[in-house]
ROFIFI-526824 format. One record per residue: residue number from 1; residue in three letters; y, x, z of N, C-alpha, C in turn. Coordinates in pm, whole numbers. Layout:
<sites>
[NUM, ala, [Y, X, Z], [Y, X, Z], [Y, X, Z]]
...
</sites>
This chain:
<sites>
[1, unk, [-4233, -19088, 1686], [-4278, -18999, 1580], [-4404, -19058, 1519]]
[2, unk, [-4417, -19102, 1408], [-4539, -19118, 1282], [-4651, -19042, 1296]]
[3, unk, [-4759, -19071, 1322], [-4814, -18955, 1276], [-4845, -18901, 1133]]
[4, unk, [-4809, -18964, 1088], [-4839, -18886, 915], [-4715, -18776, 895]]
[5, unk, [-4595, -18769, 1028], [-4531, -18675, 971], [-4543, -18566, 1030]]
[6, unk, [-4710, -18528, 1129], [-4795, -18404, 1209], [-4806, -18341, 1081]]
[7, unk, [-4919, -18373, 961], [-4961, -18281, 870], [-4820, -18210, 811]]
[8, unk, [-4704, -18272, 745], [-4632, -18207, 734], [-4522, -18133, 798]]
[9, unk, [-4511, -18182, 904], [-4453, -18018, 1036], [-4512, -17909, 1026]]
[10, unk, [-4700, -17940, 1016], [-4772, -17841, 1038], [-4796, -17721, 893]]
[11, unk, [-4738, -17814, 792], [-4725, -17704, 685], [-4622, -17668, 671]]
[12, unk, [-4487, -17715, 689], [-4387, -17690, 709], [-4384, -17528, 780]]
[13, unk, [-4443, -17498, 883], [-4442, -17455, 1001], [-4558, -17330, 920]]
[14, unk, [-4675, -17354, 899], [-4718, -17262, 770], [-4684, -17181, 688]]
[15, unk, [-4600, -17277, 603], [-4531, -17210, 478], [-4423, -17082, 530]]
[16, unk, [-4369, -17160, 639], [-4224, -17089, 646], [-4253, -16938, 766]]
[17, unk, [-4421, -16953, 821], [-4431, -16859, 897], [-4516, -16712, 800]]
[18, unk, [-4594, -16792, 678], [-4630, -16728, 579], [-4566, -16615, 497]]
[19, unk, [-4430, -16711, 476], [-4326, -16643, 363], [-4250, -16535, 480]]
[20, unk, [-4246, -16539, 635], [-4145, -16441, 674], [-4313, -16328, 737]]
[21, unk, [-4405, -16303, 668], [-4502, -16190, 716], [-4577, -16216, 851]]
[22, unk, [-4603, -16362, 873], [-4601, -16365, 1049], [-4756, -16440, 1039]]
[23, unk, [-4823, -16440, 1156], [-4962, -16501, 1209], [-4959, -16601, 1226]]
[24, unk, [-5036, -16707, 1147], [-5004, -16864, 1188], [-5158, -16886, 1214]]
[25, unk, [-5191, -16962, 1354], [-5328, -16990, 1386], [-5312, -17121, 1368]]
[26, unk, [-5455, -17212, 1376], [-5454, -17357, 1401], [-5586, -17351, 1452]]
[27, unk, [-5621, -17456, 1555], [-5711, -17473, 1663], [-5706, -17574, 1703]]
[28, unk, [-5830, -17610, 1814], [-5817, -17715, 1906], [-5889, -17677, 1976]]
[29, unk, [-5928, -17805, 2067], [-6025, -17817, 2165], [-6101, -17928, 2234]]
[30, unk, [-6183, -17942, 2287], [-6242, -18063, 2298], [-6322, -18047, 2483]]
[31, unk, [-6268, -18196, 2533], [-6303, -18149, 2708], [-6330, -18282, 2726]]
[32, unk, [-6330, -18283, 2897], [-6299, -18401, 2979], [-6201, -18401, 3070]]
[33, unk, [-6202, -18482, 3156], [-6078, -18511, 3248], [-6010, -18659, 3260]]
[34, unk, [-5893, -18653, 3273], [-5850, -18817, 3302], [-5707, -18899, 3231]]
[35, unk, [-5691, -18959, 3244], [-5577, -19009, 3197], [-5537, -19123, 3279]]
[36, unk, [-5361, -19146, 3260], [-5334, -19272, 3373], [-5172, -19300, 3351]]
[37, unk, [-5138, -19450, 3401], [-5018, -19456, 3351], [-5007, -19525, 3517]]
[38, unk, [-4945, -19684, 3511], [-4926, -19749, 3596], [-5032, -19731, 3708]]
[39, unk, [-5168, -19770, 3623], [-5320, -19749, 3698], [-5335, -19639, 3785]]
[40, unk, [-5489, -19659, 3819], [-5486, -19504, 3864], [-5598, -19424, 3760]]
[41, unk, [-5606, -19311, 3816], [-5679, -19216, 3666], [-5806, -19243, 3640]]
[42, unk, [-5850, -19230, 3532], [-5967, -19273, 3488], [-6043, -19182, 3406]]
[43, unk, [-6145, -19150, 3396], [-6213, -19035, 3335], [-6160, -19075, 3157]]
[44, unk, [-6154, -18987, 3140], [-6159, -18951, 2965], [-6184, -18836, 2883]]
[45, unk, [-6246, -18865, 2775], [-6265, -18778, 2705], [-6110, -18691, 2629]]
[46, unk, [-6137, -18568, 2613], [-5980, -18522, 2552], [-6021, -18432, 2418]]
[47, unk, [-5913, -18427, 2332], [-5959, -18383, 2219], [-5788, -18320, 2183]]
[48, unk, [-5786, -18231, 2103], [-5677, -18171, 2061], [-5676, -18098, 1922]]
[49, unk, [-5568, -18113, 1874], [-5538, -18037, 1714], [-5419, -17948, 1753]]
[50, unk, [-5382, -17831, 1697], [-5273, -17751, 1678], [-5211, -17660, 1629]]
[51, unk, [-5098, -17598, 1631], [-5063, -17534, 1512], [-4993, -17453, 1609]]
[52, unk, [-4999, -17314, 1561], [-4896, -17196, 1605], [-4908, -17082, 1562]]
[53, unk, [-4763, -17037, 1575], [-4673, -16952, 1474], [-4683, -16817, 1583]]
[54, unk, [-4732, -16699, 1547], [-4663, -16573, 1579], [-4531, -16518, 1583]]
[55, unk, [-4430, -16528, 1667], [-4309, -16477, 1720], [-4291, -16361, 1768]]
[56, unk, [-4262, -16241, 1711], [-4227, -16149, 1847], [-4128, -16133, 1873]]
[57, unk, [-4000, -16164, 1797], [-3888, -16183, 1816], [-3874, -16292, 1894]]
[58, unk, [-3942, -16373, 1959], [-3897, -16531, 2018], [-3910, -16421, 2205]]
[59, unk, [-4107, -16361, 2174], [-4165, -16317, 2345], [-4212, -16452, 2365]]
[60, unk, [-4293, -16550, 2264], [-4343, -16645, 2306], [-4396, -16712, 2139]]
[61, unk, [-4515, -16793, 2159], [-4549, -16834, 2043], [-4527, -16989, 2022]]
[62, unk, [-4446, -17052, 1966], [-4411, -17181, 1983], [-4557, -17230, 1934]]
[63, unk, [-4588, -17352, 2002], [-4710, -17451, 1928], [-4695, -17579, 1956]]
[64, unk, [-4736, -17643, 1808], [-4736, -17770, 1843], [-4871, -17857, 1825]]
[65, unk, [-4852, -17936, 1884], [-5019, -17970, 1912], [-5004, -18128, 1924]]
[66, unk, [-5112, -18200, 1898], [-5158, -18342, 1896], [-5253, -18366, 2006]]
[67, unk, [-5254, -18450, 2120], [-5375, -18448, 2172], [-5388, -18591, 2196]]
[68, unk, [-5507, -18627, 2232], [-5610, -18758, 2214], [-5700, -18780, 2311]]
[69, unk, [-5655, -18871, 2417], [-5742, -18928, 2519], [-5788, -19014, 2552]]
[70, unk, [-5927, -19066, 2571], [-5962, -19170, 2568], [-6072, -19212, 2720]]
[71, unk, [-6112, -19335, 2729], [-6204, -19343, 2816], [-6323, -19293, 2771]]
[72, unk, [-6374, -19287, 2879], [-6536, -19222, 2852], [-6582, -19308, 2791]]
[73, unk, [-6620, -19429, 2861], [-6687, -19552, 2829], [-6692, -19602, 2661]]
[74, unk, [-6571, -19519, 2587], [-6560, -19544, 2439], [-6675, -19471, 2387]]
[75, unk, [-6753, -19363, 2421], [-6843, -19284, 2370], [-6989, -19350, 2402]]
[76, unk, [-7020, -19456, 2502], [-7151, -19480, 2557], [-7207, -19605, 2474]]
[77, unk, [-7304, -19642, 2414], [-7374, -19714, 2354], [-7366, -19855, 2451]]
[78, unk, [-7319, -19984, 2397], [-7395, -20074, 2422], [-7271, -20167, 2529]]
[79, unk, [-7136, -20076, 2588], [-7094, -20104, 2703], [-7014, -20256, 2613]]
[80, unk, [-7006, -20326, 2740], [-6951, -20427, 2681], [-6774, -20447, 2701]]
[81, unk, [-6733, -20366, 2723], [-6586, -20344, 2740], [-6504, -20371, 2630]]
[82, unk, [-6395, -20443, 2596], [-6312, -20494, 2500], [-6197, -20404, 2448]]
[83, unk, [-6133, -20326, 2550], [-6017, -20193, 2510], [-6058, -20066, 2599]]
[84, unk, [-6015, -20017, 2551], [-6090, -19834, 2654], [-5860, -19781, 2647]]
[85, unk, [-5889, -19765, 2777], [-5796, -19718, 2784], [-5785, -19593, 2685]]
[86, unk, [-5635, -19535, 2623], [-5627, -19388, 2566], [-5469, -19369, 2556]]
[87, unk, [-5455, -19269, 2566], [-5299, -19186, 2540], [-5272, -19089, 2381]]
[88, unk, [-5226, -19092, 2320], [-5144, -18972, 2234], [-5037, -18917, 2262]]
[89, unk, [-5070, -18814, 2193], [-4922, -18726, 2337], [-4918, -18561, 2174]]
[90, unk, [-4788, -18590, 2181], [-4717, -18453, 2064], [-4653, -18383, 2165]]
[91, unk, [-4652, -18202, 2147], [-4597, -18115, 2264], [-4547, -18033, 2145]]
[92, unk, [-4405, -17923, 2191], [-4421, -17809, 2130], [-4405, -17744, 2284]]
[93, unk, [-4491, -17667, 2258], [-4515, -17544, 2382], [-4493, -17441, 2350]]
[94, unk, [-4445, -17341, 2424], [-4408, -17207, 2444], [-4538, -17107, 2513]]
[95, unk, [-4631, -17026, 2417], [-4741, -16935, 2456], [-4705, -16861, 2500]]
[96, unk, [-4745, -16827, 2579], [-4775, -16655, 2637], [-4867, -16562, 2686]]
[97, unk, [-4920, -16486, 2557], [-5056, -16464, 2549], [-5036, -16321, 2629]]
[98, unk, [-5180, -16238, 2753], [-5181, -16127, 2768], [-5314, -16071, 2708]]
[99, unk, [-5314, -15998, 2703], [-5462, -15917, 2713], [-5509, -15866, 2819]]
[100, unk, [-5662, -15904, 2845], [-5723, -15827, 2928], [-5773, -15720, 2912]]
[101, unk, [-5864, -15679, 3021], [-5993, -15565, 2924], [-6040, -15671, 2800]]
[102, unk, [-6043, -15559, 2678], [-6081, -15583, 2557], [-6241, -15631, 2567]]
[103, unk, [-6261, -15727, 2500], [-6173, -15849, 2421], [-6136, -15957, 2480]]
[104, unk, [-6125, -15973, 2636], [-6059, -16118, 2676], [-5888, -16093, 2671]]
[105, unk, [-5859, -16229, 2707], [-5728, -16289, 2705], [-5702, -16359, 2802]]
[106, unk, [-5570, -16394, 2836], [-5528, -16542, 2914], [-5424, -16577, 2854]]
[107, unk, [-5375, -16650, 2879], [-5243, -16730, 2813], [-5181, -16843, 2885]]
[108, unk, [-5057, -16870, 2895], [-5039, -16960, 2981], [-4891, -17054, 2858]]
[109, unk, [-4880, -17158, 2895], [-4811, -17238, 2811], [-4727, -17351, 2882]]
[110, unk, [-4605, -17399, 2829], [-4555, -17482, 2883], [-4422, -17543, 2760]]
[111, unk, [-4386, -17658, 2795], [-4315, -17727, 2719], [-4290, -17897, 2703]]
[112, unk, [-4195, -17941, 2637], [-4149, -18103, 2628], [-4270, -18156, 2563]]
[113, unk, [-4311, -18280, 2599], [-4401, -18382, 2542], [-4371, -18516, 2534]]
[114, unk, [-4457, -18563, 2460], [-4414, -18709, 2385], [-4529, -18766, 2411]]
[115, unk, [-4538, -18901, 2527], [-4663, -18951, 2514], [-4706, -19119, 2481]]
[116, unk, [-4750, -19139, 2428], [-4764, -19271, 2387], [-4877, -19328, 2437]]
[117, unk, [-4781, -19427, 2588], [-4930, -19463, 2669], [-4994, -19577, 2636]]
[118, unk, [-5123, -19610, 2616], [-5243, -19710, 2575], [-5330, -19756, 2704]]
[119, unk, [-5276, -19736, 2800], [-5387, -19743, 2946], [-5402, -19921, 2949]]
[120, unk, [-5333, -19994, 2867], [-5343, -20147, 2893], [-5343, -20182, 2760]]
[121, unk, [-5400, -20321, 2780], [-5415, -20352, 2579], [-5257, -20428, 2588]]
[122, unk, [-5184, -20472, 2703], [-5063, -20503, 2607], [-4948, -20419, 2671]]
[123, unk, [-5014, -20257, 2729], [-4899, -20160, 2682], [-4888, -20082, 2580]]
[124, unk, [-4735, -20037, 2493], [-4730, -19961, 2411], [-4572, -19890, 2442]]
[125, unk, [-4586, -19758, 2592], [-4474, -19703, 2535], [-4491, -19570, 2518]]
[126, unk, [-4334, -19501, 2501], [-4353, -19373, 2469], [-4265, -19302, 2576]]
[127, unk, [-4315, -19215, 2657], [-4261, -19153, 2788], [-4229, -18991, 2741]]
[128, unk, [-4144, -18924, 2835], [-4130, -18800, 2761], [-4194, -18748, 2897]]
[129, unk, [-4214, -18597, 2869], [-4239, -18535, 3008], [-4251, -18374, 2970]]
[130, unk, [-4333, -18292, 3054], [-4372, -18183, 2988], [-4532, -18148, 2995]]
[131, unk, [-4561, -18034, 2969], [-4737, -18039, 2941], [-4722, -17886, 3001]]
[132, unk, [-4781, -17841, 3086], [-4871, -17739, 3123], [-5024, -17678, 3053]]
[133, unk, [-5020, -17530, 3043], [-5161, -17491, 3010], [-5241, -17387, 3046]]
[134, unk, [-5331, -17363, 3043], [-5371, -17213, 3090], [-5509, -17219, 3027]]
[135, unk, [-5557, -17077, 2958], [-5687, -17108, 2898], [-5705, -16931, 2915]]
[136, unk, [-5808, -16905, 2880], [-5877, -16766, 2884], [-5992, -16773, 2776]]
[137, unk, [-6026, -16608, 2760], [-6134, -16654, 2678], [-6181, -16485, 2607]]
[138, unk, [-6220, -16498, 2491], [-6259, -16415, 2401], [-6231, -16374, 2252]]
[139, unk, [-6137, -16302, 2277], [-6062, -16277, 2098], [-6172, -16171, 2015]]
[140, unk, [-6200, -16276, 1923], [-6314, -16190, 1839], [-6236, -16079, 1700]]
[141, unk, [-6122, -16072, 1716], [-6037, -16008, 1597], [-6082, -15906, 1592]]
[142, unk, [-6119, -15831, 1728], [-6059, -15653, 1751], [-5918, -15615, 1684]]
[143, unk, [-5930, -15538, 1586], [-5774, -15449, 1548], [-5741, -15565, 1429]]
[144, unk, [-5789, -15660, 1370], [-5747, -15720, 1284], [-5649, -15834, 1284]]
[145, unk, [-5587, -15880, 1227], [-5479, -15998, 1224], [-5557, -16149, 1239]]
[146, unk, [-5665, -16158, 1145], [-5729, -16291, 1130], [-5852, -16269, 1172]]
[147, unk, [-5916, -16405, 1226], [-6027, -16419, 1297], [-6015, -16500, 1390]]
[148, unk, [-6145, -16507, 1479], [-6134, -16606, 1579], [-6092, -16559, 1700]]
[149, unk, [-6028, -16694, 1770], [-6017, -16664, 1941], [-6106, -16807, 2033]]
[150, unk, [-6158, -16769, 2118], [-6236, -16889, 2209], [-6233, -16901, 2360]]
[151, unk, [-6245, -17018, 2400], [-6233, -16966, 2574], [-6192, -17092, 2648]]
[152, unk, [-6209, -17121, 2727], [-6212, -17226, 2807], [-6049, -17266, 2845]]
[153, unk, [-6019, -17379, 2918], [-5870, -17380, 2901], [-5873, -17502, 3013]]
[154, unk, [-5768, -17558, 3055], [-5690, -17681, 3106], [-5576, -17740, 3082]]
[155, unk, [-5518, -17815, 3071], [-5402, -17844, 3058], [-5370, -17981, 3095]]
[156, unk, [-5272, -17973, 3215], [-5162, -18089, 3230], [-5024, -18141, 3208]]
[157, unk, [-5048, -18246, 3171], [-4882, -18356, 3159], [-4887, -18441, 3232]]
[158, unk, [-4734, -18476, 3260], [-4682, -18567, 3367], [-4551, -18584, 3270]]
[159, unk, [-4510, -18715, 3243], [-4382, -18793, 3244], [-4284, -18859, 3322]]
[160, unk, [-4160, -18852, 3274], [-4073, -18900, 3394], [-4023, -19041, 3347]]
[161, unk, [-4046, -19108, 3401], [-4016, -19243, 3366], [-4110, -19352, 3302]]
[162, unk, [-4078, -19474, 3240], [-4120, -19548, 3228], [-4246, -19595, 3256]]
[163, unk, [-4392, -19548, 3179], [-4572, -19601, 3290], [-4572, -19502, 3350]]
[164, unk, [-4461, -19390, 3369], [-4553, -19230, 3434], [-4636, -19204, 3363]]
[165, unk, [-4684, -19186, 3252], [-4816, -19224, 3176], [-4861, -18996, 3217]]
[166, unk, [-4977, -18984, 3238], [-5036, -18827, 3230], [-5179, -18831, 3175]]
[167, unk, [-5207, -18694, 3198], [-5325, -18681, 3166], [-5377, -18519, 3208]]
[168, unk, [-5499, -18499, 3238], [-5525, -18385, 3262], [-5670, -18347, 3175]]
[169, unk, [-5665, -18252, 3095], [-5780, -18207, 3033], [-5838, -18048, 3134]]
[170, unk, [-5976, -18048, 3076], [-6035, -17931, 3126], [-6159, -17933, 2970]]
[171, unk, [-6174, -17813, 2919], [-6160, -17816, 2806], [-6241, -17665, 2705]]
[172, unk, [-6310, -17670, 2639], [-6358, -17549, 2507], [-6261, -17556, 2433]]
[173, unk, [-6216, -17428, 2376], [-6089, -17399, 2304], [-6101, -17322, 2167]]
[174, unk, [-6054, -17382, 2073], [-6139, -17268, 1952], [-6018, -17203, 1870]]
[175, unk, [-5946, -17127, 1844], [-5833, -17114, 1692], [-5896, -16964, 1590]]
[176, unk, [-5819, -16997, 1514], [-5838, -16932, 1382], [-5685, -16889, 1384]]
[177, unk, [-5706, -16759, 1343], [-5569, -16648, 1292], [-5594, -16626, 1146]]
[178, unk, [-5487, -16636, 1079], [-5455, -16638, 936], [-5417, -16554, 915]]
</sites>
């Protein structure tokens, strides 16, 4: 998968959740944690983009999301290192948001992923697997449709086959309701 063809899934996925009366959020998040293919795991920074649609007819909120992992060592001034290990990885996941006492949340998520492992400068493949999630937090809406939600989160993938390539984030979580 391209990535130039993320922005248009993600409006795709917009438009068509717009025109049938429904809640479309987009969010991310930004953590640490590790990543690893053949190797063994190595700290990295994690970063994420995403998109999701309000379902109540599904009993789950499909999302699809971009995420981005890299070594630490890519962020530190001066290091003399030549490639920093990193992964890209596309999921659509299946939400399932509860409510707590007002205003927290939890949510838990799961679904197929696509990861494109970088842990070596002369690897380049693409492994499938699935992605795990769980995040909590603070929905600032109250009774309204749009607004913010925030809250801490984790999430793991594991692939079956080819580098094994994974990754595990731990993570600040931010989305916007439309």
């Amino acid at each position: 998968m391209k990535l130039k063809a993320i922005p248009f899934l993600l409006a795709i996925i917009f438009f068509i959740a717009k025109a049938n009366a429904q809640t479309v959020c987009i969010g991310g998040f930004l953590g640490g944690g590790t990543v690893g293919g053949f190797a063994s795991s190595t700290g990295a920074f994690t970063s994420s983009f995403f998109a999701e649609v309000n379902t109540p007819f599904l009993g789950f909120n499909p999302r699809l999301s971009f995420v981005y992992a890299q070594d630490f060592n890519a962020l530190l001034p001066g290091t003399t290192n030549k490639y920093f290990p990193f992964l890209k990885a596309y999921s659509l996941k299946g939400i399932f948001t509860q409510p707590l006492k007002k205003p927290f949340f939890i949510e838990e998520g799961f679904g197929p992923e696509i990861i494109n492992d970088r842990t070596f400068s002369n690897v380049d493949e693409w492994n499938y697997g699935i992605a795990v999630s769980i995040a909590t937090g603070i929905d600032f809406r109250k009774e309204t449709t749009s607004g913010f939600k925030a809250g801490v989160g984790a999430e793991f993938s594991i692939t079956f086959g080819n580098t094994f390539a994974q990754y595990l984030s731990v993570h600040l979580q931010g989305q916007y309701f439309f």
